[in-house]
C-alpha positions as a Markdown table, in Angstrom:
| # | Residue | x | y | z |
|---|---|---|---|---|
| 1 | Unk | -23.3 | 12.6 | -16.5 |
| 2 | Unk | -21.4 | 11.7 | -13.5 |
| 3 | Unk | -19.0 | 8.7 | -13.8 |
| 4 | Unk | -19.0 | 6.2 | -11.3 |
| 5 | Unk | -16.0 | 4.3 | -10.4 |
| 6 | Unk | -15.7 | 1.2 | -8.1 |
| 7 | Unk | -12.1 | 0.3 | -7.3 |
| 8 | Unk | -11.9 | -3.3 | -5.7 |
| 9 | Unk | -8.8 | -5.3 | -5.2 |
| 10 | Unk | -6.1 | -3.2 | -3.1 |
| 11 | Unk | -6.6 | -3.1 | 0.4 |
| 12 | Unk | -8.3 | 0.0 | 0.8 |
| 13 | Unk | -7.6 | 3.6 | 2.2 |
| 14 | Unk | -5.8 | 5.2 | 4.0 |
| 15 | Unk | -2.6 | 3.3 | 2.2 |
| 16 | Unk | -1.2 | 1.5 | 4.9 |
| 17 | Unk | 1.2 | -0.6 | 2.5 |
| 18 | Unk | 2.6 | -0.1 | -1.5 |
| 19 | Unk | 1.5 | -1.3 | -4.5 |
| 20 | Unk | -2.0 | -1.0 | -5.2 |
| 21 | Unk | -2.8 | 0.7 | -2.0 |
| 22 | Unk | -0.4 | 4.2 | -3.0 |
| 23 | Unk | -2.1 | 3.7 | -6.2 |
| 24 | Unk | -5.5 | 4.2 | -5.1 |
| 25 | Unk | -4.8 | 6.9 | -3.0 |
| 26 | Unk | -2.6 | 8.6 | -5.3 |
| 27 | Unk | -5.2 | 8.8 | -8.1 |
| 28 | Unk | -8.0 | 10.2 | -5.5 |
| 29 | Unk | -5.1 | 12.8 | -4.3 |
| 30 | Unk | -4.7 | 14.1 | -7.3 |
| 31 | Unk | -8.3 | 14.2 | -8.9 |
| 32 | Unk | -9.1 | 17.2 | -10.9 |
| 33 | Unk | -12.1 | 15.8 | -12.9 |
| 34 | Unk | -15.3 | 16.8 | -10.9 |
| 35 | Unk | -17.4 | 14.4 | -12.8 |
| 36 | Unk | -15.5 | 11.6 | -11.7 |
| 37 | Unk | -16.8 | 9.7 | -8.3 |
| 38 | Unk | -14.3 | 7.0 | -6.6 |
| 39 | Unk | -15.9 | 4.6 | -5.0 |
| 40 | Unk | -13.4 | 2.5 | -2.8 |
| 41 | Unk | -13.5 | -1.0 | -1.1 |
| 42 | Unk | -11.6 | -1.2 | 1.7 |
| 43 | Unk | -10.9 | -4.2 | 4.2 |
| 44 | Unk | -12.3 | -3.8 | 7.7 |
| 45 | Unk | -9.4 | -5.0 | 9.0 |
| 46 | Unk | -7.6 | -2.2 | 7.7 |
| 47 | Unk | -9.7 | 0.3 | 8.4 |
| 48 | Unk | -10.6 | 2.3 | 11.2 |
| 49 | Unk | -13.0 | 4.7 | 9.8 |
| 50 | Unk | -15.8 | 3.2 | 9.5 |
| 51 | Unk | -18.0 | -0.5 | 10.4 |
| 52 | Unk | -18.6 | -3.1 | 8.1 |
| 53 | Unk | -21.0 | -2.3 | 5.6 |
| 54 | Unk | -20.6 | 1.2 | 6.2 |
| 55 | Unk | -19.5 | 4.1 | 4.1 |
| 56 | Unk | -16.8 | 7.2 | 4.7 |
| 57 | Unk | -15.3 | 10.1 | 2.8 |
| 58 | Unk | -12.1 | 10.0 | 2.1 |
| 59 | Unk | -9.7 | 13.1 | 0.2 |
| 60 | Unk | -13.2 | 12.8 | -2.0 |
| 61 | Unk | -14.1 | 9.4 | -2.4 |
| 62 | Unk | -16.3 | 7.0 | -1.3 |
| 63 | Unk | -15.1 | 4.2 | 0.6 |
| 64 | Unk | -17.3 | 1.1 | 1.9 |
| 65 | Unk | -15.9 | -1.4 | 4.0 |
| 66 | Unk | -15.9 | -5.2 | 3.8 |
| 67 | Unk | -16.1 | -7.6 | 6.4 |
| 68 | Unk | -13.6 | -10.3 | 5.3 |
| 69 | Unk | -14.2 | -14.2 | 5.9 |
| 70 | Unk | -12.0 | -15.8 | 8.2 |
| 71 | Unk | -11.5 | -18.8 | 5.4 |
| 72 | Unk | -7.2 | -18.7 | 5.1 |
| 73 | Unk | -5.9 | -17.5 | 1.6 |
| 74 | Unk | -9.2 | -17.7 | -0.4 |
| 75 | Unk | -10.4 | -15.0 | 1.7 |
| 76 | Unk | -8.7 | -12.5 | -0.8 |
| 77 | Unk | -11.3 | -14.0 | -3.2 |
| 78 | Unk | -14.1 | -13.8 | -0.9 |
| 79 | Unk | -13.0 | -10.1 | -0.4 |
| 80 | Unk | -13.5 | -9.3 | -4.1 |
| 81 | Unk | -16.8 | -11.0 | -4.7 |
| 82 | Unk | -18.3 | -9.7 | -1.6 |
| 83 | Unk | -17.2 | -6.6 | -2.4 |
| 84 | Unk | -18.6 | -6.6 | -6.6 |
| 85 | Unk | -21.8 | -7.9 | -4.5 |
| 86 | Unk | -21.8 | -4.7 | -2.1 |
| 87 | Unk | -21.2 | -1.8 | -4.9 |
| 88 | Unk | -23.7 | -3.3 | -7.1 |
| 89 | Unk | -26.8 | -2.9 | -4.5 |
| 90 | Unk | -24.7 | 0.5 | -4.1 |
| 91 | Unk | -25.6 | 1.3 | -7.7 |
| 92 | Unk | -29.5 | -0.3 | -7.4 |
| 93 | Unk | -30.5 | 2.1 | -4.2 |
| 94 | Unk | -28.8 | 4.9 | -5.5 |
| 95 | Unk | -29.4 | 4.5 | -9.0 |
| 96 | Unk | -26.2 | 5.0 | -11.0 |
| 97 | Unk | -26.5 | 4.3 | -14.3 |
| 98 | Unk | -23.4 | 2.9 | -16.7 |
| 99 | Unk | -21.1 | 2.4 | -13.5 |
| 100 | Unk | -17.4 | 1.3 | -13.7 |
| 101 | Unk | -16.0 | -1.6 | -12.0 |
| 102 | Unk | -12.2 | -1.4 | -12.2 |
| 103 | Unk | -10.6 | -4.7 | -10.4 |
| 104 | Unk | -7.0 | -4.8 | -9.2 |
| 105 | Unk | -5.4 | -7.9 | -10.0 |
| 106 | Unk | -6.7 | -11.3 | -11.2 |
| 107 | Unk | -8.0 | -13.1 | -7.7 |
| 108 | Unk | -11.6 | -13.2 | -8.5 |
| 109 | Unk | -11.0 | -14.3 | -12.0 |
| 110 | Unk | -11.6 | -18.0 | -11.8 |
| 111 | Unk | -15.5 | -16.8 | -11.0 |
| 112 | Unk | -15.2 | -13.6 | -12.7 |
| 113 | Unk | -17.6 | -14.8 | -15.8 |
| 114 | Unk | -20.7 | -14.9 | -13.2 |
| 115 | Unk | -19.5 | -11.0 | -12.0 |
| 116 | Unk | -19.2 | -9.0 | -15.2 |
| 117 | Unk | -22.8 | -10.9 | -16.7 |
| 118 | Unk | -23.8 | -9.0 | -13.3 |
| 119 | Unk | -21.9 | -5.7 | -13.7 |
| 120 | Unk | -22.9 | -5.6 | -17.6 |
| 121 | Unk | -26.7 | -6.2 | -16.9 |
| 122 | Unk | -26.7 | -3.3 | -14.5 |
| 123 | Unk | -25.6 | -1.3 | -17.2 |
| 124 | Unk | -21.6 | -1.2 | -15.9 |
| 125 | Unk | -18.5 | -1.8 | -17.4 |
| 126 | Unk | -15.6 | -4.4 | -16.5 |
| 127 | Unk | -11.7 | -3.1 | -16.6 |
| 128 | Unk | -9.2 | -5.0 | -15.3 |
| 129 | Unk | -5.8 | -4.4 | -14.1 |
| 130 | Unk | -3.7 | -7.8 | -14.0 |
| 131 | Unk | -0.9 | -6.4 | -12.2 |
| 132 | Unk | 2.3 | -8.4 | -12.9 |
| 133 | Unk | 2.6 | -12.1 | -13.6 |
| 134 | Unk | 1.5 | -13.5 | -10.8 |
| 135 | Unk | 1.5 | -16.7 | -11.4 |
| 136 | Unk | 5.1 | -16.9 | -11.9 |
| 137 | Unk | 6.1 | -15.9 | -8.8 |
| 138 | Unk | 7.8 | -18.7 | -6.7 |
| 139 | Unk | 6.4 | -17.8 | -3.5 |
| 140 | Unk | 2.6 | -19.3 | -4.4 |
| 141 | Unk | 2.4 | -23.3 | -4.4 |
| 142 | Unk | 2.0 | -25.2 | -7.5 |
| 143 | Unk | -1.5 | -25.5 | -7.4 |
| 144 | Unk | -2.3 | -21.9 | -6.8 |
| 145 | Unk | -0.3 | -20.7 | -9.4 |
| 146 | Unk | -2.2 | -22.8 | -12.0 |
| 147 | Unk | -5.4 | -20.9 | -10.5 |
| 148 | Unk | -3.9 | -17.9 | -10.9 |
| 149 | Unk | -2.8 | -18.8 | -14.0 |
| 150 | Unk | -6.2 | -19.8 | -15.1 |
| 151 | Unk | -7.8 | -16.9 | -13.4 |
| 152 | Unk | -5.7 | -14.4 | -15.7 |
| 153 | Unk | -6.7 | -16.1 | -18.5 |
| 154 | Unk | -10.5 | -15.8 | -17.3 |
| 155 | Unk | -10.0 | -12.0 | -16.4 |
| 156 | Unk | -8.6 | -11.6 | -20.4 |
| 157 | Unk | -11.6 | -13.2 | -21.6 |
| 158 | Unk | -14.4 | -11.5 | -19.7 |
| 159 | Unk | -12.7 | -7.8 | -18.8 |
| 160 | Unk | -14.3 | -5.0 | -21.8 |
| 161 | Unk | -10.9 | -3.4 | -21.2 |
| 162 | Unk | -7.4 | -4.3 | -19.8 |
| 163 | Unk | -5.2 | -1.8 | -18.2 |
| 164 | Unk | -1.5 | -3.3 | -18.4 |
| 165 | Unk | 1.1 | -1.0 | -16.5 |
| 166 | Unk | 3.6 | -1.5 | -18.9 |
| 167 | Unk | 4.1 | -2.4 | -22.6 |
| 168 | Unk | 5.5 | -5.7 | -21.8 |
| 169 | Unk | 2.6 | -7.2 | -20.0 |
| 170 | Unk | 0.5 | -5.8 | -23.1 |
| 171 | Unk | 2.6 | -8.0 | -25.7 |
| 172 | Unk | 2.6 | -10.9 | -22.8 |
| 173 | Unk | -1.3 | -11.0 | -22.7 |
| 174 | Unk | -1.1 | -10.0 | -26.7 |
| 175 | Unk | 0.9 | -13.4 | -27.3 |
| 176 | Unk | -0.6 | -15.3 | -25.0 |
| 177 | Unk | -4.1 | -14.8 | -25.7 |
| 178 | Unk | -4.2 | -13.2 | -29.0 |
| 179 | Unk | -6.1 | -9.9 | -29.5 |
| 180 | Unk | -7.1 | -8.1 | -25.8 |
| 181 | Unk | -8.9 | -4.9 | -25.5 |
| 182 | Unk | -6.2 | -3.1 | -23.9 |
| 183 | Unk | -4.7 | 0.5 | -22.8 |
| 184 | Unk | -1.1 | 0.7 | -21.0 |
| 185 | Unk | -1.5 | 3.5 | -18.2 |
| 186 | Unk | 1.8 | 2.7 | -15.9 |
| 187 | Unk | 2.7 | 3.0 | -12.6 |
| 188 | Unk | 3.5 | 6.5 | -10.7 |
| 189 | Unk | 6.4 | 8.0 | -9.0 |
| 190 | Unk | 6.9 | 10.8 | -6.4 |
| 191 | Unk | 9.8 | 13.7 | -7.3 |
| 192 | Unk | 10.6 | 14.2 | -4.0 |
| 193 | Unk | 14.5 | 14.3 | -2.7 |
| 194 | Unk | 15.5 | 13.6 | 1.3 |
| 195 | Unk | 16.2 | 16.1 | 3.7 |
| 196 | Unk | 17.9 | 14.5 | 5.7 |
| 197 | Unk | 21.7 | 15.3 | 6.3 |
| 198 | Unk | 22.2 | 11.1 | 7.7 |
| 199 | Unk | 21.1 | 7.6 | 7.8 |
| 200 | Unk | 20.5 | 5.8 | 11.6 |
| 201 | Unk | 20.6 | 2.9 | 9.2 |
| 202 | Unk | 24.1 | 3.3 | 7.6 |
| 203 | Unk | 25.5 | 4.4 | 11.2 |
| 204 | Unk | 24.5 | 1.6 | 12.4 |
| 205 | Unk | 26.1 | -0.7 | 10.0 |
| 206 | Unk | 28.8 | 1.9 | 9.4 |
| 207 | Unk | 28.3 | 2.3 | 5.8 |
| 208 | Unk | 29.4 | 5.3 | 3.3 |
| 209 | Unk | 30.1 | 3.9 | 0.0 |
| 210 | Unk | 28.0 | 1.3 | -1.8 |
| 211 | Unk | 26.0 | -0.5 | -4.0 |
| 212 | Unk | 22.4 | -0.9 | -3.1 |
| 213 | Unk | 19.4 | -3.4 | -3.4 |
| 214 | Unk | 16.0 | -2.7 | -1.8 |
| 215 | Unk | 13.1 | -5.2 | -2.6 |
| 216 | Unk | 11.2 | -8.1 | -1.8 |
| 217 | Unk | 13.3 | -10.6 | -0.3 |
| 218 | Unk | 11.5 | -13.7 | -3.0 |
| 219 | Unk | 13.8 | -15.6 | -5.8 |
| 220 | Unk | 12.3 | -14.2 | -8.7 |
| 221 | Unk | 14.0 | -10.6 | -7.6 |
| 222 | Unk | 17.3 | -12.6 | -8.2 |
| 223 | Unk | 19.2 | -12.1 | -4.3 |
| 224 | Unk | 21.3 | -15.2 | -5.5 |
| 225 | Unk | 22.1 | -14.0 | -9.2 |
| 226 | Unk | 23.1 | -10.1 | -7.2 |
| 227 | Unk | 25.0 | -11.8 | -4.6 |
| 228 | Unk | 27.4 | -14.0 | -6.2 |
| 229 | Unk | 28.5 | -11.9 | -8.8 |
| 230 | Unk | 29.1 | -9.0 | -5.8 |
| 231 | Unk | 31.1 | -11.7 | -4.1 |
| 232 | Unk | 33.4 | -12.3 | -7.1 |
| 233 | Unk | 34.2 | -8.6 | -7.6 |
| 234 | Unk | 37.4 | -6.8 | -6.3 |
| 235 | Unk | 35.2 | -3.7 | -5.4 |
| 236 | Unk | 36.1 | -2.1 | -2.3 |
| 237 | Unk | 32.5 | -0.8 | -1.9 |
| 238 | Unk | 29.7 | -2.6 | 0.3 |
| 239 | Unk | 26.1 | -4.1 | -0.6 |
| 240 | Unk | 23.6 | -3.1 | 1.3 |
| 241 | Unk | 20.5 | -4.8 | 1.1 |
| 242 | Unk | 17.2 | -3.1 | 2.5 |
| 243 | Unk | 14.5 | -6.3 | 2.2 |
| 244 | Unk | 12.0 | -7.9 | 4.7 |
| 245 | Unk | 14.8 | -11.1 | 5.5 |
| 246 | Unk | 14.4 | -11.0 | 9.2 |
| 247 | Unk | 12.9 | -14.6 | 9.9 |
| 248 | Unk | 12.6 | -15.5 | 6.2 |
| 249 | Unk | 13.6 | -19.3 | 5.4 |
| 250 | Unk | 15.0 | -17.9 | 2.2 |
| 251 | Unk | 17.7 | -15.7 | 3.6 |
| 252 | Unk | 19.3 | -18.8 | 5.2 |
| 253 | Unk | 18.8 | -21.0 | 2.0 |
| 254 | Unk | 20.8 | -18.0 | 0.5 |
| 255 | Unk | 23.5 | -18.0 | 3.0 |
| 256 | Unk | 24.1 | -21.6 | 2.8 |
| 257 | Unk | 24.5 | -21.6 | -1.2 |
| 258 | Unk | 26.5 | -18.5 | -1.5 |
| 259 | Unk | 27.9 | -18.4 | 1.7 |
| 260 | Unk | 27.4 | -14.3 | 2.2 |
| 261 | Unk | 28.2 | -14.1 | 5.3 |
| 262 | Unk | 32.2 | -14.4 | 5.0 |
| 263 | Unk | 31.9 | -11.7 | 2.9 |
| 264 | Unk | 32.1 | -8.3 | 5.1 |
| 265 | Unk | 31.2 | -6.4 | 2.6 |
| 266 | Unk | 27.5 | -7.5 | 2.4 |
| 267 | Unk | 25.4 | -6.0 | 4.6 |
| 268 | Unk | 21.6 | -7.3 | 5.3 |
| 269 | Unk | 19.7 | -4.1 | 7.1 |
| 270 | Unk | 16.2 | -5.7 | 7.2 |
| 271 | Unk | 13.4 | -3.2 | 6.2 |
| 272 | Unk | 13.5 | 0.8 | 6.4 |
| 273 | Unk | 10.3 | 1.8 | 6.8 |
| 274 | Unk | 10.2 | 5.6 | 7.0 |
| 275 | Unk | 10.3 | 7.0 | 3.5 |
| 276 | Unk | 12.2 | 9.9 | 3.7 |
| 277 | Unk | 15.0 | 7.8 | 5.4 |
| 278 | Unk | 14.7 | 5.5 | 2.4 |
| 279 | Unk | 14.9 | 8.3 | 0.0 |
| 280 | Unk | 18.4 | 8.9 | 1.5 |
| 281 | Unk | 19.7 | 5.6 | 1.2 |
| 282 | Unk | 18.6 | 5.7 | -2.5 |
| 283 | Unk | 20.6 | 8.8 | -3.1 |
| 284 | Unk | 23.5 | 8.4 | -1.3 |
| 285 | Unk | 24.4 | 4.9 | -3.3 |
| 286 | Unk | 27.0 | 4.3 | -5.7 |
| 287 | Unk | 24.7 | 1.9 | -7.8 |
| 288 | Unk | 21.1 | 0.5 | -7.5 |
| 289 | Unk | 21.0 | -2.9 | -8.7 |
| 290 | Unk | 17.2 | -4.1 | -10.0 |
| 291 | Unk | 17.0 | -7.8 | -10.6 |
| 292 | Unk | 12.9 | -8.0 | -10.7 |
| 293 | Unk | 11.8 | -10.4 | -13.0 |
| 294 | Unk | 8.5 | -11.0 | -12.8 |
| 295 | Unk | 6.0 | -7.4 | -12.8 |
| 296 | Unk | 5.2 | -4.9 | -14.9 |
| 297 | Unk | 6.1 | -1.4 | -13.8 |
| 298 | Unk | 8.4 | -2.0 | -10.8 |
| 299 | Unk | 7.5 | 0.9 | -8.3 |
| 300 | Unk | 10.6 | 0.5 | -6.9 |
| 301 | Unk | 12.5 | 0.6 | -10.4 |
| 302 | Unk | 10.9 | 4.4 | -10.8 |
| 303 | Unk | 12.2 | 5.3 | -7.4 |
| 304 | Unk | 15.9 | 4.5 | -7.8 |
| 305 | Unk | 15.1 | 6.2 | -11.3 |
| 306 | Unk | 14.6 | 9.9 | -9.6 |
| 307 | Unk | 16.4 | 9.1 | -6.4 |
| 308 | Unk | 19.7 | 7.0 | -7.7 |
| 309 | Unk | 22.6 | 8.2 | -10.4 |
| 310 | Unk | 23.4 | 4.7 | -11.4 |
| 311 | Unk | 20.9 | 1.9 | -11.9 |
| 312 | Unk | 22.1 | -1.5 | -12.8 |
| 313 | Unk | 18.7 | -3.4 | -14.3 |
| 314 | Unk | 18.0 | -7.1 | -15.4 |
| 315 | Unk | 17.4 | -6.5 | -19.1 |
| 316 | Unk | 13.7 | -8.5 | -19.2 |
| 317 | Unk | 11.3 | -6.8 | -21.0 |
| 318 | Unk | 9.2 | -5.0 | -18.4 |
| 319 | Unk | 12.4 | -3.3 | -17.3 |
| 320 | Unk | 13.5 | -2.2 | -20.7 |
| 321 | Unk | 10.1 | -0.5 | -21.3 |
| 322 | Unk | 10.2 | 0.9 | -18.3 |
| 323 | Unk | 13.5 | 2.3 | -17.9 |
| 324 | Unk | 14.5 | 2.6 | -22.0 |
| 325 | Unk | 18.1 | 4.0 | -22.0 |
| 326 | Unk | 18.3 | 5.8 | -18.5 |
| 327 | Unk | 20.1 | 2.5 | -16.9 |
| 328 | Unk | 22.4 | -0.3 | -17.6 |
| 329 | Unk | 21.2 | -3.5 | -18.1 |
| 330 | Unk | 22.6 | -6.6 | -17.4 |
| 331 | Unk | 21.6 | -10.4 | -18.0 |
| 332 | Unk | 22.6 | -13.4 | -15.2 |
| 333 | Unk | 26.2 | -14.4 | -17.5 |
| 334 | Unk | 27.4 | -10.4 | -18.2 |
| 335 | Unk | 26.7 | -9.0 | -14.1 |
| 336 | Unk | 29.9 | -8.5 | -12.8 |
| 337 | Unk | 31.5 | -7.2 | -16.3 |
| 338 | Unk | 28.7 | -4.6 | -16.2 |
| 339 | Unk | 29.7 | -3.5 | -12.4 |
| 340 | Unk | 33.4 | -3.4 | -14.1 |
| 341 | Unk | 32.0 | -0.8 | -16.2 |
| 342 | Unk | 30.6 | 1.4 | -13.5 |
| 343 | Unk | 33.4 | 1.2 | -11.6 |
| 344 | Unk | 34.6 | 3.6 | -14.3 |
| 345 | Unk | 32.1 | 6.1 | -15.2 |
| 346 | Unk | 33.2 | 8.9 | -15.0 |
| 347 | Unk | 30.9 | 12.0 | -12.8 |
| 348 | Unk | 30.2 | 13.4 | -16.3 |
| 349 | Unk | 28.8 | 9.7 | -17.7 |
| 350 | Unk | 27.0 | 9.5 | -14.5 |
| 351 | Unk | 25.0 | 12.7 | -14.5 |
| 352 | Unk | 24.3 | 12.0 | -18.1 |
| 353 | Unk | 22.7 | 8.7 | -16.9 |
| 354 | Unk | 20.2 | 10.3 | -14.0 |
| 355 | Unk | 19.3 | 13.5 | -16.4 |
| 356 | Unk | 17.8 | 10.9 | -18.5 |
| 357 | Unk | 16.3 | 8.9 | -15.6 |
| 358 | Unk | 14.3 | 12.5 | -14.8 |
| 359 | Unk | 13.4 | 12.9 | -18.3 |
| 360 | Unk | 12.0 | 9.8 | -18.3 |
| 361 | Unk | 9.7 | 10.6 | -14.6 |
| 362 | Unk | 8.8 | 13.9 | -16.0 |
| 363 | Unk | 7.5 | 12.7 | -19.4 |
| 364 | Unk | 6.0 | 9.5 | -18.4 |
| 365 | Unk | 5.7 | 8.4 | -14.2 |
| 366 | Unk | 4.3 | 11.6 | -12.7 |
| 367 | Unk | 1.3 | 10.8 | -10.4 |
| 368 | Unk | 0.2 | 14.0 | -12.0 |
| 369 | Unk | 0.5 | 12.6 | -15.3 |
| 370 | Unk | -0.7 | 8.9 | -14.4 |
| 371 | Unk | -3.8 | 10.2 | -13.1 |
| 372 | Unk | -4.8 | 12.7 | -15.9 |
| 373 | Unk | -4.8 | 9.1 | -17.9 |
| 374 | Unk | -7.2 | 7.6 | -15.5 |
| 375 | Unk | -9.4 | 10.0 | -15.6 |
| 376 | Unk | -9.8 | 10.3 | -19.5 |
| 377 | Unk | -10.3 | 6.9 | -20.1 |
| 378 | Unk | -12.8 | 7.0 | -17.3 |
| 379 | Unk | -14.9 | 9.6 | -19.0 |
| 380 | Unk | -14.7 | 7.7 | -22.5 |
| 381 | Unk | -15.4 | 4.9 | -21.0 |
């Protein structure tokens, strides 16, 4: 019998952004199990393939697009519901039996007892993926994080199976709630290298040699943590930092405290957008330094993994799983002895370090691989 799987949460496809978006179209990419239909939600205001309420192909799938609400923020919840509401009159007219709703992230799950009653009395299944911990991140207002907070613990308590992209969110959820039906199935990486023989990017600050950050430009990715202890080291090497600053109230909250602009060596180059350009940048660097906190598999983590000799990674537990012994870690008090100690490494130490970065994409962050785990635990399902 054919499985049925509705995807709701990410934006929809064609990926126009990261995250769950490359996700979604990376496990409809690379699909090899025929029984297995995708059936995609997909904002209307990011698509251009179809009406609302109408439905197109896509490499395979299904996609139906939602008309979203013009409500401010809770729209994102409106998205999900009217989207549940949509695939389940899918699965009445066209009569699929045992269908499975798999829902990205936890914005629905304050009301989310109401949906799976629904999904389980049309015969379906609930999985849940609860991304990182969003409610810790400092971008969301007091108030919403306590929903979001409260909406993870709903999804927990409702959801027939969680999907936890990393081990560390499974012992979170494990400690937090006590015993969760759950399966760890992480996040994907590409194995692709850059062509390119230069950066417009690092002509145009007139960079060559340096250490490297590239991520959301939020607190909880530790800018102030990475800064400081840059500033207090006698490296001769520069920072660049590729992150969405332009226009963001934190960057000048950040200059004020640290005072990163007397420092020439730091150099802010706002967002780099094309991929392949990015890929450069990544391989080109001295180091990569990671200071995520809050997440689970940190897409960009895996990148600098294949792309980067030397990582430098906050030692929290989502990283450690992630990256095992294929990087350095450091915590906020040991930073700038653990840049002492690349500094030194010698070429042989440093290959040593990437060969066991690729072991670790080839055994465990293919796509290839990622997606071969979806679609068995589809089919068991």
């Amino acid at each position: 019998m054919k499985k049925h799987v509705f995807i709701i949460g990410s934006r929809g496809l064609p990926a126009k952004y990261g995250g769950f978006e490359t996700f979604v179209e990376e496990l409809v990419k690379h699909q090899n199990n025929k029984n297995i239909k995708y059936h995609v939600a997909c904002q209307s205001e990011n698509s251009d393939m179809a009406l609302p309420g109408e439905h197109f192909e896509y490499l395979g799938a299904d996609c139906f697009v939602i008309k979203l609400p013009k409500i401010g923020s809770a729209r994102v919840i409106a998205y999900d519901i009217l989207a549940i509401n949509a695939a389940l009159k899918y699965c009445k007219k066209e009569e699929i039996k045992e269908p499975i709703f798999y829902i990205l992230g936890n914005t629905i799950g304050g009301m989310i007892g109401h949906y799976a009653t629904k999904i389980h009395k049309s015969g379906g299944k609930l999985l849940v993926n609860p991304d990182g911990l969003e409610w810790k991140r400092t971008k969301w207002s007091g108030p919403i994080r306590r929903y979001l907070k409260y909406a993870e613990r709903k999804m927990v308590q409702h959801a027939d199976l969680i999907i936890s992209d990393n081990a560390g969110i499974k012992s979170y959820l494990s400690e937090e709630y006590g015993i969760v039906n759950s399966k760890i199935i992480a996040y994907g990486t590409e194995k692709i290298n850059s062509n390119l023989t230069e950066s417009k990017t690092l002509v145009k600050y007139k960079v060559s040699d340096y250490y490297l950050i590239v991520g959301r430009f939020v607190p909880e990715n530790n800018y102030e943590t990475l800064i400081r202890n840059f500033m207090k080291s006698s490296t001769t090497r520069d920072l660049v930092i590729v992150t969405n600053n332009k226009g963001n109230p934190y960057f000048e909250e950040l200059r004020d405290k640290t005072q990163f602009d007397k420092d020439p060596r730091i150099k802010f180059v706002g967002t780099v957008y094309d991929q392949d350009e990015l890929r450069f940048i990544r391989q080109r660097a001295f180091a990569y330094l990671h200071g995520h906190e809050v997440g689970g598999t940190n897409p960009g983590l895996l990148e600098a993994m294949w792309s980067t000799e030397v990582n430098i990674v906050l030692g929290v537990d989502f990283n450690r799983t992630t990256a095992g012994d294929s990087v350095l870690y450091f915590d906020k008090e040991n930073l700038l002895t653990i840049m002492a100690v690349v500094e030194n490494l010698t070429d042989t130490e440093r290959k040593n370090l990437q060969h066991k970065a690729h072991q670790m994409i080839d055994e465990k962050y293919t796509w290839e691989y990622i997606c071969e785990e979806y679609e068995t635990m589809f089919t068991s399902c």
